[in-house]
N, C-alpha and C positions, 0 to 999 in steps of 0.2 A: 722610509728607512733608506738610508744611503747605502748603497751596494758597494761600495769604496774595499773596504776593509774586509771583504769576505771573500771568497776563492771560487771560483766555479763551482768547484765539486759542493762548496755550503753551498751557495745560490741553484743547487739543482737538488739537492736533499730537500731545502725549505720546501722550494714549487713541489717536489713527489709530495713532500705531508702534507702542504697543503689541500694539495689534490686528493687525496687518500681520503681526509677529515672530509673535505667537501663530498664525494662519494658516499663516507659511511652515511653522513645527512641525508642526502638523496635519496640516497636505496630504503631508509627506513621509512622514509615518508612514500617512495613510492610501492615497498613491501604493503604500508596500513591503507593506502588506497586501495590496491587490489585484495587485499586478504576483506576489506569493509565490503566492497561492495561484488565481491566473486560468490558462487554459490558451493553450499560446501558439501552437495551428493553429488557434484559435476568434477568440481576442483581440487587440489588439493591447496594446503597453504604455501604458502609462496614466504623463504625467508630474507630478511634483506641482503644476506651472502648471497644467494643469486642471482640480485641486480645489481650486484657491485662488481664492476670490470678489473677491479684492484686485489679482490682474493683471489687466492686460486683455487681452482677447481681439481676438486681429488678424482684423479683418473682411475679407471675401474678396470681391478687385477681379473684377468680370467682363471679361472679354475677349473677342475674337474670334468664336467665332461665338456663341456663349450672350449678348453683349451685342447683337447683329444681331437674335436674334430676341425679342430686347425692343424695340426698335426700330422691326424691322416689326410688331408686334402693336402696341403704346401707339402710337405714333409717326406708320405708316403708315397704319395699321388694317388690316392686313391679316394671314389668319389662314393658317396653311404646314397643310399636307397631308401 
C-alpha cells in the first residue's frame, strides 16, 4: 500500500486497528490454551479481555463500608481497632 495519499493521523488509526485485530487474535488463542490446559478446583477461567492490553480494565468503585474506612483513616484521622 502506498502511504502517499494518506495523513498521519489515517496511517496511525490503520497501525492502532491493526494492532487491536492482531491482539483480539492473540488473546483468544492465548485465553483457549490456558482455560485447555488450567485446572478448574484451582483456577478460574481466564477471558480473552484479560490478556488483551488494548481493553480497558473497569476500575473497582468503593462502596460502603471499605469507602468509610478510608474516610475515617485520610479523612478523620482516625485509626479502627
Amino acid at each position: 500500500m502506498n502511504p502517499d495519499p494518506l495523513t498521519l493521523r489515517e496511517l496511525l488509526i490503520m497501525a492502532e486497528a491493526r494492532s487491536k485485530d492482531n491482539w483480539n487474535h492473540t488473546s483468544a488463542i492465548l485465553a483457549l490454551l490456558i482455560n485447555v490446559n488450567r485446572d478448574p478446583k484451582k483456577h478460574h477461567a481466564v477471558s480473552p479481555r484479560e490478556l488483551n492490553p488494548h481493553e480497558k480494565k473497569t476500575k473497582r468503585v468503593l462502596k460502603g463500608k471499605d469507602l468509610r474506612i478510608l474516610k475515617d483513616v485520610f479523612v478523620d484521622r482516625r485509626v479502627q481497632k
